[in-house]
Residue frames as a rotation matrix with the C-alpha (Angstrom) as fourth column:
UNK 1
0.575 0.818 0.000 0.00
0.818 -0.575 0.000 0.00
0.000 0.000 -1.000 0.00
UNK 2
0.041 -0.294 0.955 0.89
0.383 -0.878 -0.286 3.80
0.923 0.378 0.076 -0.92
UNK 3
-0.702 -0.134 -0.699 0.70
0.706 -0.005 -0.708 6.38
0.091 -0.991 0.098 1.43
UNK 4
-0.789 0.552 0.270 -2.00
-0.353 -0.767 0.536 8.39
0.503 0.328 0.799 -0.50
UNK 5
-0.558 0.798 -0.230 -5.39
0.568 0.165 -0.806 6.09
-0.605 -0.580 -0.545 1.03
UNK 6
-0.693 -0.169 -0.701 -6.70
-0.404 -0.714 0.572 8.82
-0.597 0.679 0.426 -1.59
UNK 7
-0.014 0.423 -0.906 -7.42
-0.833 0.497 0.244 7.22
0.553 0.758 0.345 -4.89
UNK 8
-0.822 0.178 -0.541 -7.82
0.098 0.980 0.174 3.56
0.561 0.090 -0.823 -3.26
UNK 9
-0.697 0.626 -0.349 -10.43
0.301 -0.186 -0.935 4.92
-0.650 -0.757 -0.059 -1.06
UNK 10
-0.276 0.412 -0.868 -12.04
-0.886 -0.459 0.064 6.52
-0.372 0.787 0.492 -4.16
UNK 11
-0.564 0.225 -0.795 -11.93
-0.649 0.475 0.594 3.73
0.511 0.851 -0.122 -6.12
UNK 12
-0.857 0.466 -0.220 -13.62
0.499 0.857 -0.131 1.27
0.128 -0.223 -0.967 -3.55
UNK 13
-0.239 0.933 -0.270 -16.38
-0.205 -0.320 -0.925 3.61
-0.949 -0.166 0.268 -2.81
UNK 14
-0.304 -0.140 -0.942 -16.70
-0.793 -0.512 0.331 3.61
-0.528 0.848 0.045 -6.62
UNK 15
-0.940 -0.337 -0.048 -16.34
-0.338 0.941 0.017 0.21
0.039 0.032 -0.999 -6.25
UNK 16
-0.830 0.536 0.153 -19.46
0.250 0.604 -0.756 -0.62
-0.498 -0.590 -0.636 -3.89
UNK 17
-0.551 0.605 -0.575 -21.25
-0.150 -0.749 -0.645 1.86
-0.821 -0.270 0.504 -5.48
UNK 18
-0.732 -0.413 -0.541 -21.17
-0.672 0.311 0.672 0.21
-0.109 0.856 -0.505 -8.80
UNK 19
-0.901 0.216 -0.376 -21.87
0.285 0.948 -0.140 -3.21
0.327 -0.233 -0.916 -7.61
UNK 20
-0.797 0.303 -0.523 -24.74
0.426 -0.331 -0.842 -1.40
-0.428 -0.894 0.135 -5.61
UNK 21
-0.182 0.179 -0.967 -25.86
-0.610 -0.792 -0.032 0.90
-0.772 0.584 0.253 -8.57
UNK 22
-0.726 -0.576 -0.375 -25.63
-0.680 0.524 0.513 -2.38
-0.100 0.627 -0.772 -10.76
């Protein structure tokens, strides 16, 4: 893992939201 937490936080929400939205 980076030290940003950033974009990988982004991208799971993105993630769930998908799946969720899907």
């Amino acid at each position: 893992m980076r030290g940003t937490g950033s974009a990988d936080s982004r991208r799971h929400f993105a993630a769930g939201i998908n799946s969720l939205y899907r």
